[in-house]
C-alpha positions in Angstrom: 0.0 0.0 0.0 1.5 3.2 -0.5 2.6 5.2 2.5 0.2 8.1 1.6 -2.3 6.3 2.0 -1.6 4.8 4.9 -1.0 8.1 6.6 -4.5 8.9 5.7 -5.8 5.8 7.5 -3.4 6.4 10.7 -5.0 10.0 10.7 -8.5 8.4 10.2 -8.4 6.0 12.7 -6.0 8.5 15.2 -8.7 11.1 15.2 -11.6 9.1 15.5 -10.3 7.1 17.9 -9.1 10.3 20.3 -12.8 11.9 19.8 -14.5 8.5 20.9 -12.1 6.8 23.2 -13.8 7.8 26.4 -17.0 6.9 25.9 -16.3 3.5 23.7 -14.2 3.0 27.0 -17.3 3.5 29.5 -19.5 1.4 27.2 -17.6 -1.3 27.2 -17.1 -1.5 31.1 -20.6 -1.1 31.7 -21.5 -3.3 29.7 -19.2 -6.2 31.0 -20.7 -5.8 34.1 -24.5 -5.7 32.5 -23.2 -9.2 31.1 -24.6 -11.4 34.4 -27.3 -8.9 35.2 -30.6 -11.7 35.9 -28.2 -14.1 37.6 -27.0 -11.2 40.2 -30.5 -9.9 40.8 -32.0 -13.9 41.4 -29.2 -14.4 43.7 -30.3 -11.0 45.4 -33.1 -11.7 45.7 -33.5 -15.6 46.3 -35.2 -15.4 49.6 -38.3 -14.1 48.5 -38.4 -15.6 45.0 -40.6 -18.2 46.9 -43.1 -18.8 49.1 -44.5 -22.0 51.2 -47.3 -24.0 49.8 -50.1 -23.7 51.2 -53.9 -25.2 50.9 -55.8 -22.3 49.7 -56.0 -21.2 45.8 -53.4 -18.8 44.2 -55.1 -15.5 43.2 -56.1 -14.6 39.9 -54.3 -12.1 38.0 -57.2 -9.9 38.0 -57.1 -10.4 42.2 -53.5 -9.5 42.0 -53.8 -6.5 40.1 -56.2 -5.1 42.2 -54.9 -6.4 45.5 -51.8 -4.5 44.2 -52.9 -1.1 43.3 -55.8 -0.8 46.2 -52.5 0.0 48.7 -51.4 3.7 49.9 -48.8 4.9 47.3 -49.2 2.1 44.3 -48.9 2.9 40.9 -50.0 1.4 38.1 -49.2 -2.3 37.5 -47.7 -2.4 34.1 -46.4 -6.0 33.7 -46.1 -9.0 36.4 -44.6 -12.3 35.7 -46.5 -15.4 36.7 -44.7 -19.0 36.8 -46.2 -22.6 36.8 -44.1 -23.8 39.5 -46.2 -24.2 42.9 -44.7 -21.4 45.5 -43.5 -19.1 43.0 -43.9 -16.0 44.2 -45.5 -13.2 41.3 -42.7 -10.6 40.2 -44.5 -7.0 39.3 -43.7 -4.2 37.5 -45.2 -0.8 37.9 -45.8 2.1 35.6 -43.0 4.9 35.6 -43.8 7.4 38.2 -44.1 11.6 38.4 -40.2 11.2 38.6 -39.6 9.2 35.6 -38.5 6.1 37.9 -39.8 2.4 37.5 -40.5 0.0 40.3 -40.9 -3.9 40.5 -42.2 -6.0 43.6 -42.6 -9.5 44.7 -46.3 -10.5 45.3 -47.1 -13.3 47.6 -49.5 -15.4 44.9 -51.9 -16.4 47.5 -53.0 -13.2 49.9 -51.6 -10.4 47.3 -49.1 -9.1 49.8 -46.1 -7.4 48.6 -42.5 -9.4 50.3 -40.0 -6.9 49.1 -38.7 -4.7 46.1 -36.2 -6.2 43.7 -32.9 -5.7 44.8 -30.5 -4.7 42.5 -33.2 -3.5 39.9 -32.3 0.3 40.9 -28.5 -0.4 40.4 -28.6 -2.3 36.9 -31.3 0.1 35.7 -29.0 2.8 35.8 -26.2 0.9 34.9 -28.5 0.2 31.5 -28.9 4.2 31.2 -25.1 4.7 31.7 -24.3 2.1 28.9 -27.1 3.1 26.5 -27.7 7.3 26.7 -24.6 8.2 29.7 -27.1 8.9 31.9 -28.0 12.5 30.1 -31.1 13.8 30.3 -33.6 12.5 28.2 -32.3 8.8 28.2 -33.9 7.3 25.4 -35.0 10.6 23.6 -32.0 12.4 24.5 -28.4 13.4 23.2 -26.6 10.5 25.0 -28.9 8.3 22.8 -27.1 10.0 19.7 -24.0 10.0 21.0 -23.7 6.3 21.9 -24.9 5.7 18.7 -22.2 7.8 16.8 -19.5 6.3 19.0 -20.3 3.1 17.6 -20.2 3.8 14.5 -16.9 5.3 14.9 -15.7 1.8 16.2 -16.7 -0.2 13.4 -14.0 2.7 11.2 -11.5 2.1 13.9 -11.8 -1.3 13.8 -11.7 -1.4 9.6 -9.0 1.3 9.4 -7.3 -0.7 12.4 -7.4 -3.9 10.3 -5.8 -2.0 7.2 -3.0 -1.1 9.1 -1.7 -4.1 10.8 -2.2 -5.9 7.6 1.1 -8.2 7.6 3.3 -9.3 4.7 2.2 -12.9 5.0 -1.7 -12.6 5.6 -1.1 -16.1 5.5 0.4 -16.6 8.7 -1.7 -17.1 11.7 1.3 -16.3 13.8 1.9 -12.9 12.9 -2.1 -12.0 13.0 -2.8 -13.7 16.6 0.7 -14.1 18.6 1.3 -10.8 20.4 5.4 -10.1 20.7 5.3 -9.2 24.8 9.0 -9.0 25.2 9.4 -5.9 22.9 9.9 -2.7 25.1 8.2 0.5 25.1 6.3 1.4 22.2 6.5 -2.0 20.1 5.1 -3.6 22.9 2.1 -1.2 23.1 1.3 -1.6 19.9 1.3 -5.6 19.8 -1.0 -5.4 21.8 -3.2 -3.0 20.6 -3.0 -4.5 17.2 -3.2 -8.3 17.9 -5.8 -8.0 20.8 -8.0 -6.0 19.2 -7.4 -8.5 16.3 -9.2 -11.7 18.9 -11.8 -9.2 19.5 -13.1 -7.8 16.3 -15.5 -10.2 15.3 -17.0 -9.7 18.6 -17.2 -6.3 18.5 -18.7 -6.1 14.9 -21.4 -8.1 16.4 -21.9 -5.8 19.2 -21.7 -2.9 17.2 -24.6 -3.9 14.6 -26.7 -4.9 17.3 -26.2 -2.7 19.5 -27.0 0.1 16.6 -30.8 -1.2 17.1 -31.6 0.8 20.3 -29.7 4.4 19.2 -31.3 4.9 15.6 -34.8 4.1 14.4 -33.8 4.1 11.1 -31.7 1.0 11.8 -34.1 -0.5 14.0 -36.5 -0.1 11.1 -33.9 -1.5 8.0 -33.1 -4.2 10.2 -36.8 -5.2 10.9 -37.8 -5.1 7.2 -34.5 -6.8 5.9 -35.3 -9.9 8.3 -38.6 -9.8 9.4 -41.1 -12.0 7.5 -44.2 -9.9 8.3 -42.9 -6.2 8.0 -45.3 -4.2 10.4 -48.6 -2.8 9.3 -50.3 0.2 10.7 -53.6 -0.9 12.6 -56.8 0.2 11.0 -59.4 1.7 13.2 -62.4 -0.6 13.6 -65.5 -0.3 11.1 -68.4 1.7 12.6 -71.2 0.6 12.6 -74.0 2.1 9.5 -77.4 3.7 10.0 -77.2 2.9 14.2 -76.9 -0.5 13.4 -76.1 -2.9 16.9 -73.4 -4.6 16.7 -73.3 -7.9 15.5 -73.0 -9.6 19.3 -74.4 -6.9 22.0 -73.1 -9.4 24.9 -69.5 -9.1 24.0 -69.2 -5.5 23.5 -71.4 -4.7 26.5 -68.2 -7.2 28.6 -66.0 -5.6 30.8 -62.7 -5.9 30.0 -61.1 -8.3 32.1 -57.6 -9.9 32.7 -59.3 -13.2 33.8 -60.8 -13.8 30.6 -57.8 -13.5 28.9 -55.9 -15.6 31.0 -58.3 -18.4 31.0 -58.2 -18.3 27.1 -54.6 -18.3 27.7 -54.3 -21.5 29.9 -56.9 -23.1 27.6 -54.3 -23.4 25.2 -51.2 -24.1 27.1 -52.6 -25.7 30.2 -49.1 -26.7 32.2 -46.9 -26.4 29.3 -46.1 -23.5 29.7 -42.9 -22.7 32.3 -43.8 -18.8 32.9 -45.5 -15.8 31.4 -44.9 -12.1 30.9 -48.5 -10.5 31.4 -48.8 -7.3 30.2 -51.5 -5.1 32.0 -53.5 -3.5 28.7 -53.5 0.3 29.8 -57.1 0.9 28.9 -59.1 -0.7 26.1 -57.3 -3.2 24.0 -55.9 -6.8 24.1 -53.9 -8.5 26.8 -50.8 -9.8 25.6 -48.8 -12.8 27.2 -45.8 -14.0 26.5 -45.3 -17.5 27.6 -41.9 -19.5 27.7 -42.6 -22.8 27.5 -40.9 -25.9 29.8 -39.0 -27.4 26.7 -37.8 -23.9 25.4 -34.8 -24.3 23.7 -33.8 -20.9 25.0 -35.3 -18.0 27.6 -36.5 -15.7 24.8 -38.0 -18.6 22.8 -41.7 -17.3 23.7 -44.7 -17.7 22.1 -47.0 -14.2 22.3 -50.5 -14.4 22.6 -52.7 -11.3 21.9 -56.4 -11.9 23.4 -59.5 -9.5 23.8 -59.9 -9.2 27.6 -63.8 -8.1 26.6 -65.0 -11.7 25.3 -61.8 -14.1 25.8 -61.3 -14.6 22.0 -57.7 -15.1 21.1 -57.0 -12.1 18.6 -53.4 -13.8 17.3 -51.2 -16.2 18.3 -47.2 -16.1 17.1 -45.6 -19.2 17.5 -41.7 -19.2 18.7 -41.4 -22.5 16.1 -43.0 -21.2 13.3 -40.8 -18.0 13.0 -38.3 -17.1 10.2 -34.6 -17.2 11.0 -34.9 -13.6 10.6 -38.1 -13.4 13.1 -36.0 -15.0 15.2 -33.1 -13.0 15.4 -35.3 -9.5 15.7 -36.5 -11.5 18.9 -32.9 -12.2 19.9 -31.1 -8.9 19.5 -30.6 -8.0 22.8 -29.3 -12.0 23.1 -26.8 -11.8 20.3 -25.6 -8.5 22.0 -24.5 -9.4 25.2 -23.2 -13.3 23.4 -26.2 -15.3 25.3 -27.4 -16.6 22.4 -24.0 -18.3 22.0 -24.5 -20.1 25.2 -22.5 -19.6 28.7 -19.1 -19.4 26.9 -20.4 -17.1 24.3 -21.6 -14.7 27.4 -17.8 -14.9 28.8 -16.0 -14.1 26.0 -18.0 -11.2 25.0 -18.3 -10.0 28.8 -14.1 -10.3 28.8 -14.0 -8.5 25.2 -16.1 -5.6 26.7 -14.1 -5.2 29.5 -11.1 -5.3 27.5 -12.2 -1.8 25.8 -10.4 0.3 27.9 -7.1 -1.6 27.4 -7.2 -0.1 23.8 -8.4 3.3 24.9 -5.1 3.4 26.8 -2.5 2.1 24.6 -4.4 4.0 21.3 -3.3 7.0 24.1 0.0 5.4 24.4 0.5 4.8 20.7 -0.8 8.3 19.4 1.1 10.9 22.0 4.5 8.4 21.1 4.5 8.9 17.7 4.1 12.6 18.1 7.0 12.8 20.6 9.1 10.7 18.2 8.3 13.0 15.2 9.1 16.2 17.5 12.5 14.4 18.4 13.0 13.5 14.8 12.2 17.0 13.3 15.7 18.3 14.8 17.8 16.0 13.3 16.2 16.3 9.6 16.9 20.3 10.3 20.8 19.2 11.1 20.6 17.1 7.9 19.4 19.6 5.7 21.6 22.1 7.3 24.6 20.6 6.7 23.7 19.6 3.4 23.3 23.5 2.7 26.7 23.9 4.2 28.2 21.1 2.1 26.8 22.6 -0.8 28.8 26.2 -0.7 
């Protein structure tokens, strides 16, 4: 390659990398140590995950809700989390309050009494906001939403411009791409390292930079979920009125209360005990109930089926099937998944976890790397003066 333009991709990747080190560096940490989040919190919080078994019926989750939201103080219920295994207590989630904040309890499933707040829900929730918008204001409709984003996209450049760079003589040896050369001193040694570890590391990082595009631009979020989705979405069409006064087709069902209940009995119906445990979402005024179950022979814990179902007459409005999606469904359902390496199993979730934390390392020898050169062009600037000098002198 010639050497101007590899100057232009050492200025390239110098600059971008100076402008973004900082943040890239704070994402990465934080999101090392988002890698384990649900096993920290269940090992928080395994004492009240459970409750004895008693004799008497567990409540409904109509009871719950309303058991729930008739004490001093309670918000909405937004979202609770009901298992099939006897004496598991009910995880809740409330709506945001006046103060933007976001609350989840464990219910007793039997009297509707609340045992304690999630521990360590606070912690990783701000932890999330740190690694996602840098805790500016605004979060999700913020400037740190932007900024996260941009820094990404910066990192794919480093990491393409970084690639161009290092590209070695014999691109056929595995040696010279993987085998850092420790015993170097000073700068050699720095750069080894930067180059060869960040040469393990790319492909995780590429992964975690495409997925992790899909909660800072809607644009993305959007390309990605018509590239791979097999039914793109469709905006929902108002319901037909009815002509002339006419009554509607069934007075009964549209003169039904909405009701929880009903949906959930439609719901087990159709799963009976197959299912393992289910994300109910509290409809926030009139519309359907949605569940999403997990069922006992999941192959993974975001293999859910989602139910939609009217909680006015119990009629199931649609059913998605976790074994009847697309390879492209089913990666939309798995971003998050594929971000953090879960869906590459416990050993996937370690080596991303130890790649992220390894982020900093190359903010710091980039640093390293970048303020050395300069000093090595300031101290070679005076002897090309001497050179041309005495050339000058040679030359009278």
């Amino acid at each position: 390659m010639a050497s101007p333009i590899k100057s232009a991709f050492l200025q390239v990747h110098s600059i971008i990398g100076l402008t973004i080190a900082l943040v890239v560096a704070l994402m990465g940490l934080t999101g090392a140590m988002l890698s384990f989040e649900d096993e920290i919190v269940a090992a928080l919080n395994r004492d009240v995950a459970r409750v004895e078994l008693r004799s008497a019926p567990v409540l409904t989750p109509d009871e719950i809700v309303a058991r729930l939201q008739s004490q001093p103080g309670a918000g909405k219920v937004q979202l609770m989390l009901l298992s099939s295994e006897p004496g598991a207590t009910v995880r809740a989630r409330f709506a945001r309050n006046e103060a933007g904040e976001r609350s989840s309890v464990f219910v007793d499933p039997y009297d509707g009494r609340i045992l304690s707040p999630v521990s360590g829900e606070g912690f990783f929730a701000t932890l999330r906001n740190l690694h996602r918008f840098l805790l500016l204001p605004g979060n999700g409709n913020g400037y740190g939403r932007l900024i996260t984003g941009v820094c990404a996209i910066g990192l794919l450049v480093l990491l393409i411009t970084g690639m161009v760079l290092r590209w070695p003589r014999r691109v056929r040896s595995i040696r010279m791409w993987l085998k850092p050369n420790l015993a170097m001193p000073g700068r050699a040694f720095h750069w080894s390292l930067h180059s060869v570890v960040g040469t393990w590391v790319l492909p995780v990082y590429v992964i975690t930079i495409l997925t992790g595009l899909w909660w800072s631009f809607d644009w993305y979020k959007a390309s990605a979920t018509w590239l791979l989705s097999s039914k793109p979405p469709v905006a929902a069409k108002a319901p037909a009125k009815a002509k002339g006064g006419a009554k509607p087709a069934n007075p009964a069902e549209e003169a039904a209360a909405p009701s929880i209940d009903r949906a959930w009995a439609t719901f087990l119906a159709d799963q009976g005990s197959l299912y393992a445990n289910v994300y109910l979402q509290v409809p926030n005024g009139p519309g359907p109930v949605r569940l999403r179950s997990l069922a006992k022979d999941a192959p993974h814990d975001v293999a859910r089926d989602d139910f939609r179902i009217d909680g006015a007459t119990g009629r199931a409005i649609s059913v998605e099937r976790y074994a009847d999606k697309s390879i492209g469904d089913s990666i939309l359902q798995r971003v998050l998944q594929i971000h953090t390496g879960a869906a590459f199993g416990l050993v996937g979730r370690i080596l991303f976890m130890i790649a992220a934390a390894l982020m900093p390392l190359f903010t710091v020898t980039g640093i390293i790397l970048y303020f050395s050169r300069r000093r090595s062009k300031a101290q070679s600037k005076p002897s090309r003066n001497h050179r041309r000098a005495a050339g000058l002198v040679a030359g009278e």
